[in-house]
N, C-alpha and C positions, 0 to 999 in steps of 0.2 A: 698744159697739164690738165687734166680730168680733173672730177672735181675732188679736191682731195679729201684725204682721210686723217682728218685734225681728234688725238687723245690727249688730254690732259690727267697726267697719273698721281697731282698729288695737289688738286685744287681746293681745297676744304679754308687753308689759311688765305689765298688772297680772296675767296668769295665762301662763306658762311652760310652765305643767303639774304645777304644785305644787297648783293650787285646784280647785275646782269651779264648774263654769259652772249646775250642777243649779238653783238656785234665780232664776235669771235665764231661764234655757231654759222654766221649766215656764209662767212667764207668756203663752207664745205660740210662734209656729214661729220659733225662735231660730237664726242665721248666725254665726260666729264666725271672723274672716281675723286673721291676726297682723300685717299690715301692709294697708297697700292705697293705691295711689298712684290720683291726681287721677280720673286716666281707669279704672282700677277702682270705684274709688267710684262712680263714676256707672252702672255696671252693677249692681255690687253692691247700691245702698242707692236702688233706681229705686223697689221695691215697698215698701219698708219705714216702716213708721208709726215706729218708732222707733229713732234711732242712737245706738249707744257712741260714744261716741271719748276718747281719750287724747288726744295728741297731733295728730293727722289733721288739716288744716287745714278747716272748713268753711266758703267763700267763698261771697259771695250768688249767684257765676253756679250754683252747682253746687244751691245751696238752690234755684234758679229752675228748674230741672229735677229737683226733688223731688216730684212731685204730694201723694204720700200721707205725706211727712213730718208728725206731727205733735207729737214731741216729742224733743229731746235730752237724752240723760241724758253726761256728761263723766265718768269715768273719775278724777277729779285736781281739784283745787282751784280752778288756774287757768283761764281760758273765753275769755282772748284768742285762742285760732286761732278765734274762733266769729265770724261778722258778727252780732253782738246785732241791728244795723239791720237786717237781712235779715229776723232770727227772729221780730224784734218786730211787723213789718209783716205777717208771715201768720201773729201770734197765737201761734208754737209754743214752747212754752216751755222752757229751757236750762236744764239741773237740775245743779250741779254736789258735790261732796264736800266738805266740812269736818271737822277736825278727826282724821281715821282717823291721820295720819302724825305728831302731835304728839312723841309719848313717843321714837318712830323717830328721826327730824328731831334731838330733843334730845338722840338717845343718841350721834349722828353726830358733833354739836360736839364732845362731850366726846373722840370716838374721834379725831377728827382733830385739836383741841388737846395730848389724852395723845401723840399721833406728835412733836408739835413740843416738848415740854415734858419728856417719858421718852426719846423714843428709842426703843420696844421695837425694831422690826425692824431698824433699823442696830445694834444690840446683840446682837440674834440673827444678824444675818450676819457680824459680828465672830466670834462663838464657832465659827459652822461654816467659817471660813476658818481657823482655828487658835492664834487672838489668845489666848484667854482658856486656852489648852494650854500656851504659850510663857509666860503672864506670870508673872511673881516673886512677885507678888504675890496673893491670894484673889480679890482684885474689881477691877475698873479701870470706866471708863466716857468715851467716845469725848467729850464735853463737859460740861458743867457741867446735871445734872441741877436742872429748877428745880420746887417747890414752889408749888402755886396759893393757897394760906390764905394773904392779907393782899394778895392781889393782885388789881387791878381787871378785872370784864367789863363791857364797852360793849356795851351793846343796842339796835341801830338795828331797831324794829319792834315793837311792844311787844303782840302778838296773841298766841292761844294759843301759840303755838313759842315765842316770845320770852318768855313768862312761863313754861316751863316750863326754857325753860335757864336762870332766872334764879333758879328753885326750886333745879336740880342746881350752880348759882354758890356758891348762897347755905350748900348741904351742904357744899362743899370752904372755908366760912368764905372766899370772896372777898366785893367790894365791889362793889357792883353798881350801876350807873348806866345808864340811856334814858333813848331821845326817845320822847316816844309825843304823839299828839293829846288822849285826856282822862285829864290828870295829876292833876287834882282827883276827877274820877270812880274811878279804879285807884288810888289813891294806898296806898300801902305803906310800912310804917316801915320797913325796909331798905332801900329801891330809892329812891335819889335822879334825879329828872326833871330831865335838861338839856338845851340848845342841841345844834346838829347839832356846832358846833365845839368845844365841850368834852369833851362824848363823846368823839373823836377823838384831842385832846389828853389828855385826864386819863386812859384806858384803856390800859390793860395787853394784853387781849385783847378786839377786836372782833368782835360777831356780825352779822350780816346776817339780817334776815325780813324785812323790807319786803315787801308786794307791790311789784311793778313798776309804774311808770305813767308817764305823759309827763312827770309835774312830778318824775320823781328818776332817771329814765336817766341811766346813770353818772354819779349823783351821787360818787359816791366816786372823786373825779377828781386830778390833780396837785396842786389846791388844798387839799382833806382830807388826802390821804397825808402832805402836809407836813406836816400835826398832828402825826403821829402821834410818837410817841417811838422812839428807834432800838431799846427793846429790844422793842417791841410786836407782837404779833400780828393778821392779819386772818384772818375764818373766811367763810367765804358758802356756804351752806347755802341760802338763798334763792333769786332768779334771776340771772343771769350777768350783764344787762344792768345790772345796780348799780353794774358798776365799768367802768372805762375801761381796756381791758385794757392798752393799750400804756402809758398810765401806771404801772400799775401795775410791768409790766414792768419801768420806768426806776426807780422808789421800788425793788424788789427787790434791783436790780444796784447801785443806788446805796447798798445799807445804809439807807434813809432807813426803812426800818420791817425787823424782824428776820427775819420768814417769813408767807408767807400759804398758807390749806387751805381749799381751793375744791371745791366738791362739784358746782359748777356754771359754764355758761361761756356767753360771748353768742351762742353757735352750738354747738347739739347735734344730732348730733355735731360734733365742731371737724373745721376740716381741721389733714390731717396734718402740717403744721409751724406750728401757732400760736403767737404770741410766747411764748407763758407755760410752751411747755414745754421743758424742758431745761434750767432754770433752778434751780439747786441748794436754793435756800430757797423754795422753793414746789411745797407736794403736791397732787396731782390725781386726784380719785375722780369715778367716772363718772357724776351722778346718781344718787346710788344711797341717799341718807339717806333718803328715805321708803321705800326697799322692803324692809324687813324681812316676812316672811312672815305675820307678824300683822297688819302696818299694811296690807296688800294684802288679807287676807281681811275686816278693818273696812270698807276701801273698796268691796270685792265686797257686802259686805251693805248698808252706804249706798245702793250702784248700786241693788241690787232694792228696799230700800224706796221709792228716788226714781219706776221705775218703777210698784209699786203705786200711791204716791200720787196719780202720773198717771193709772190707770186708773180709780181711783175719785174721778175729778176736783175729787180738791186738790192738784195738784201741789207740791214744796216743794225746799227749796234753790232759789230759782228766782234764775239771775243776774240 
């Protein structure tokens, strides 16, 4: 092959300007746009044998006015904005990312469980309002600090992420229980394998990885929330589409589970008055578990390996 013509249409999120694109660039005459909507793209990535994308939707009409496409490398894990049927029919193959964001992803749970669990920053805005100046006493604390040792996590998704928060469970001596498909295969003397509704019920704090798919959209519906125990936590660090937002909503306002810490939502970005916000037991981080700096330069170097492999025609990660 000549040397190709590498565009990336939607690069802004894994490089900001904190990375380097040097090792992807030197592959060939390298394009880099921070976003690029529908009708850009089709200018942009007209010449281009191969495209990045993150997020970027790529549709079969647009793939049908790609002559020279002939590989996709993803940015990210997931490859549903991709028409696989499209890709698959003129041979090109969709290379996506695995595992770059695990440690990330895990570090996220815990960060957004310790919010629900310590209180650090409603505790630090108590001291700079002048609470802890005024009190009588050396220490006070806004609610009942709770301790995670002897306490259960529920892990819906039992993949890399989900086995590694169940490694960081298993350090704070919690009890660990998932669902997972090969429980005999994984099986672990700590980690007990159950039902979707036990999970639910027996859990203290819930995690979400699941991939996404047709058979579990908003599986976590009015029906599961009702498991859950009123002092219990939900965490989703996976995709938004797992829960039924406005259910969720009603279980929040109704006390029927204690607080939920959502890193993710079924519309990114959400519009600006979605049910879930303004809702006092429930916190909202922006996507943003998997982007720590290092988990972003794993993925930047997966990207260029996938492309080499392509070039020297074995491509890998292939969706």
């Amino acid at each position: 092959m000549k040397q190709p013509k590498i565009v990336a249409l939607d690069g802004y999120t894994l490089n900001p300007g904190d990375l380097s694109w040097e090792a992807i660039a030197a592959f060939g005459d390298f394009e880099v746009y921070d976003r690029s909507t529908a009708k850009e793209a089709l200018v942009r990535a007209k010449e281009a044998d191969i495209l990045l994308l993150n997020k970027f939707v790529l549709s079969s009409e647009l793939i049908d006015k790609l002559p020279h496409l002939k590989c996709v490398c993803i940015t990210a894990t997931g490859y549903n904005n991709v028409d696989l049927e499209a890709t698959k029919a003129r041979k090109i193959p969709v290379c996506n990312a695995v595992g770059y964001g695990t440690t990330a992803v895990a570090q996220h749970v815990f960060a957004l469980l310790f919010a629900l669990t310590n209180q650090v920053a409603a505790h630090h805005a108590s001291v700079q309002q002048g609470r802890w100046s005024a009190n009588p006493d050396f220490c006070y604390w806004l609610n009942p600090i709770e301790e995670l040792a002897g306490k259960t996590m529920g892990i819906y998704g039992f993949g890399r992420i989900g086995q590694k928060v169940a490694d960081l469970a298993l350090a704070f001596d919690m009890k660990v229980l998932a669902t997972h498909k090969h429980p005999k295969r994984d099986a672990h003397p700590k980690i007990d394998f159950v039902e979707l509704e036990t999970l639910f019920s027996k859990s203290d704090v819930i995690s979400l990885h699941a991939p996404l798919s047709d058979t579990n959209y908003q599986i976590v519906n009015q029906e599961l929330l009702a498991q859950m125990r009123p002092s219990a936590y939900l965490i989703n660090t996976g995709r938004g589409g797992l829960i039924h937002e406005l259910d969720l909503k009603e279980a929040l306002l109704n006390k029927e589970l204690a607080a939920a810490a959502l890193d993710v939502l079924s519309v990114e970005p959400p519009p600006e008055h979605h049910p879930l916000f303004g809702i006092e037991n429930c916190i909202i981080t922006p996507h943003q578990a998997w982007a720590s700096q290092a988990a972003r330069q794993r993925l930047m170097d997966i990207t260029a390996m996938n492309i080499n492999a392509f070039l020297e025609n074995k491509p890998q990660n292939v969706c």
